[in-house]
C-alpha positions in Angstrom: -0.2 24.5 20.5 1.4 24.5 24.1 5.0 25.7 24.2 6.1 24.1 28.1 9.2 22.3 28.1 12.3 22.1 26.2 12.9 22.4 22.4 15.8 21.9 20.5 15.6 22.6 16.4 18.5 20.9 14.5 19.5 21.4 11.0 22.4 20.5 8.9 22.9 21.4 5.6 25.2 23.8 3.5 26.1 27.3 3.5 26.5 30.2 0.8 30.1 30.9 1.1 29.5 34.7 0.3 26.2 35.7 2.5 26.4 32.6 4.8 22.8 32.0 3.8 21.7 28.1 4.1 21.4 25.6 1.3 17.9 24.6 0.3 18.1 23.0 -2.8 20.6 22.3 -5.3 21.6 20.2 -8.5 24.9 19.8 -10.3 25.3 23.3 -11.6 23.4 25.5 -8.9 22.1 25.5 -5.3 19.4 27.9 -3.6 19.6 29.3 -0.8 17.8 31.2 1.5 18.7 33.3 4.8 18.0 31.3 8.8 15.1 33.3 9.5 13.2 32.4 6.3 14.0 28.8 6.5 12.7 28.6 10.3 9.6 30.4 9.5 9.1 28.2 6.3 9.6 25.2 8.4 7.7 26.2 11.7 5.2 28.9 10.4 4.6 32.4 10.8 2.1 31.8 13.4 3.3 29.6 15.4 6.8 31.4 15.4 5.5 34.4 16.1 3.5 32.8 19.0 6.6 30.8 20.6 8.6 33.9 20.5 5.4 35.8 22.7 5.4 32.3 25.1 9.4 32.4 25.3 9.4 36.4 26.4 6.7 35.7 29.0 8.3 32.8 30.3 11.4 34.2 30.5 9.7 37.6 32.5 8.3 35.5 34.9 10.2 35.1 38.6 10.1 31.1 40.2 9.5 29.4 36.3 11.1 26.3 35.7 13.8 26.4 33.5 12.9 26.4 29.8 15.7 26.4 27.2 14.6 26.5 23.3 17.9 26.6 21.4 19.1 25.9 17.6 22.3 23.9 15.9 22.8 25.4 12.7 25.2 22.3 11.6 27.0 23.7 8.2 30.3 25.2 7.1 31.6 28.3 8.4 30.5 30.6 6.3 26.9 30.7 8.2 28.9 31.9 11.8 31.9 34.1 9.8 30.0 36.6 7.5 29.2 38.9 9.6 25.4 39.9 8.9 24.6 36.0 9.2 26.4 36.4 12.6 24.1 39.3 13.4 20.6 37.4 11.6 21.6 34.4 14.7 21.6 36.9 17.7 18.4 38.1 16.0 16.7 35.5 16.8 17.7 35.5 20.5 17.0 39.7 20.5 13.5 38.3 19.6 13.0 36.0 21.6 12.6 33.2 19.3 15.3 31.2 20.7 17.6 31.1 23.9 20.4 29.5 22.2 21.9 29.6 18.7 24.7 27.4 17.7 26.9 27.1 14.8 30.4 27.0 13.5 32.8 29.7 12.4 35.0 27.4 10.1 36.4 26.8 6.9 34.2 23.6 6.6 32.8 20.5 9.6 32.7 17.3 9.5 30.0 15.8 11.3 31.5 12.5 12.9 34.3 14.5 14.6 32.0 17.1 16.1 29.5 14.5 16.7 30.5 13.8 20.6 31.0 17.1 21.7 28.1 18.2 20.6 26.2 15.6 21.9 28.3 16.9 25.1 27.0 20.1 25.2 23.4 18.9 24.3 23.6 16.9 27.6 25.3 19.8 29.6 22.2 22.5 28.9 18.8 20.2 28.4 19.9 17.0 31.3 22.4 19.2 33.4 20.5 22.7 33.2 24.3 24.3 33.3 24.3 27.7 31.7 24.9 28.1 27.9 27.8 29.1 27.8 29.8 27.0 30.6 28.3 24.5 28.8 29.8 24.9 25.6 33.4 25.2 27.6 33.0 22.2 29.5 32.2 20.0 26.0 34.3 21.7 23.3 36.9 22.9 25.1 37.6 19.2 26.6 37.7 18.4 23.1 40.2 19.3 21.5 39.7 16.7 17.9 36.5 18.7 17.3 37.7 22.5 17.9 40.5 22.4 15.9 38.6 21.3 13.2 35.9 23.9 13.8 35.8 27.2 16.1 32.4 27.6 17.2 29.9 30.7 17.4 27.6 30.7 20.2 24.4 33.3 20.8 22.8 32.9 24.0 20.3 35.0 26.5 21.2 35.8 29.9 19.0 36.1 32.1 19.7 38.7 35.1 17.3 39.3 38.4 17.7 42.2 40.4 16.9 43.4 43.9 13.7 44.1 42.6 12.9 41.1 41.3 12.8 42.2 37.7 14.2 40.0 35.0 16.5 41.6 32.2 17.8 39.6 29.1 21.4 40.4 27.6 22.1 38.7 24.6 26.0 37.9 24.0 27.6 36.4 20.8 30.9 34.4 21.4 33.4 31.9 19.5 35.4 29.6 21.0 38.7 28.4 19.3 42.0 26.8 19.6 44.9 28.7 19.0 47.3 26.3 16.6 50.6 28.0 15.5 51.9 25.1 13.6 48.6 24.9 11.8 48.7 28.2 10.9 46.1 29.4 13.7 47.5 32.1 15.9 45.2 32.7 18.7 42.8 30.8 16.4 42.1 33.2 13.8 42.7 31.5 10.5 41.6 34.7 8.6 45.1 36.4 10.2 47.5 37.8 7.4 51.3 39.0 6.8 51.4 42.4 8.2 53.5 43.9 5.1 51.0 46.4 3.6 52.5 45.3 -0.2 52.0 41.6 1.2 48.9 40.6 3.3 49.7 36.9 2.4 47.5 34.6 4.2 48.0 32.7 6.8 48.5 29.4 5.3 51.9 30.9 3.7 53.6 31.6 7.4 55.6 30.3 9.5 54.6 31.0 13.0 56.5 30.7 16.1 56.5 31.5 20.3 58.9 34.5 20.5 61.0 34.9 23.4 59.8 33.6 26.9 56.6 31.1 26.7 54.3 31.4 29.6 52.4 28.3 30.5 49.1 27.7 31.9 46.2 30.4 32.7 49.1 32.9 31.7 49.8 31.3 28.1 48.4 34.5 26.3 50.7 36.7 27.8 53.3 34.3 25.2 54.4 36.8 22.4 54.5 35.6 18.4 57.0 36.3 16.1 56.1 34.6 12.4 58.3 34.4 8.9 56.1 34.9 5.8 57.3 32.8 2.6 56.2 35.6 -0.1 57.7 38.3 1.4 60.3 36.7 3.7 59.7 39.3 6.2 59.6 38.8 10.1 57.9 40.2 12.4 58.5 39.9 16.3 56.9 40.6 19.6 53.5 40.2 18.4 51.3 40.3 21.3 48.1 38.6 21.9 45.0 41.2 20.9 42.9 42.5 23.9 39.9 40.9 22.7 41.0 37.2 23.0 40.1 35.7 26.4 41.8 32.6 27.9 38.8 29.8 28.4 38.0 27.7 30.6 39.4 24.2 30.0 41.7 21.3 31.0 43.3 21.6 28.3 46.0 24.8 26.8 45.0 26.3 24.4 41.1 27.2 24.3 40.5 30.9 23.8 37.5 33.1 23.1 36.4 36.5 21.7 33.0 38.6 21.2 
């Protein structure tokens, strides 16, 4: 079995809503499950996994090789790039050189024929292209706006670094990309935000969200300030400023943010 070339593994299916785990099987009263790495090595094989991941890690040592990009699209609900040990069982597989990309999506549920073209997008931008991962990803989803409102997505990937000495070193980020929707409910994104009253913590469906004071525009939009009205507890809060781990991205389009 030679491993020269690209690969790209593709599966779509549902998700445990609690672990993240994937959707095997089901009937009209259960569903089994079972977590990414178990499913790959059912579908691929111990052996031959185990003996990608050694042809990946030499490939990827090697100075003057070809590019070679072996990524997966984990296609499900959100649960799969929200819960956080799922999260970390992706970048596993990127740590161990299985894979050089991982992609999934981080929300409340996808549907496949609005996600469809981006994708497809991004697909293009890595494998025809040969951009990097994650410019990539911000020069498809971030252009489309239809499909990252509907879903933020999580994105592992390998970076490969050379230095003077001609030595190759591999850092592995983890990243989500999102559009920040106040009238949605969406503040910087983050659908999982809630009312800041302690005897509250309403979610944040039940709030009113709104700019406060001056709006800045452009590459300085996140420097724009909050202020939101929750309808349990009728408090408001004002001057909310944007966290210092949301990033502007970069995209035509206002709006497109992303965090680690």
């Amino acid at each position: 079995m030679k491993y020269e070339g690209n690969l790209l593994l593709f599966i779509n299916t549902h998700s445990d809503t609690k672990t993240g785990d994937l959707v095997v099987s089901s009937d009209l009263k259960h569903s089994g499950s079972v977590w990414i790495c178990e499913l790959i090595e059912n579908y691929i094989g111990d052996h031959h996994l185990a003996a990608a991941a050694q042809a990946i890690a030499s490939i990827n040592s090697k100075p003057g090789v070809g590019s070679c990009t072996h990524g997966l699209i984990v296609c499900t609900c959100g649960a799969t790039g929200r819960v956080p040990k799922s999260a970390e069982l992706l970048k596993s597989l990127i740590k161990n050189d299985i894979f050089d990309f991982v992609l999934t999506f981080a929300g409340i549920y996808i549907m496949d024929t609005i996600i469809a073209p981006a994708l497809t997008w991004f697909i293009e931008n890595v494998y025809i292209y040969d951009m990097k991962i994650w410019d990539a990803l911000e020069q498809s989803f971030s252009e489309d706006l239809h499909a990252l409102k509907q879903a933020p997505v999580m994105l592992a990937f390998a970076n490969i670094y050379v230095d003077l000495n001609n030595t190759h070193e591999c850092v592995v980020d983890s990243q989500v990309l999102m559009y920040s929707n106040l009238l949605d409910g969406g503040p910087w994104g983050l659908d999982i935000f809630c009312c800041l009253n302690a005897k509250c913590g309403s979610p944040s469906y039940n709030i009113i969200f709104r700019h406060c004071s001056k709006q800045y525009y452009g590459r300085y939009w996140l420097k724009t300030n909050i202020r939101y009205t929750c309808l349990q507890c009728h408090i408001t809060n004002k001057a909310i400023t944007t966290p210092k781990w949301i990033f502007l991205a970069w995209s035509q389009n206002f709006g497109c943010i992303w965090y680690q």
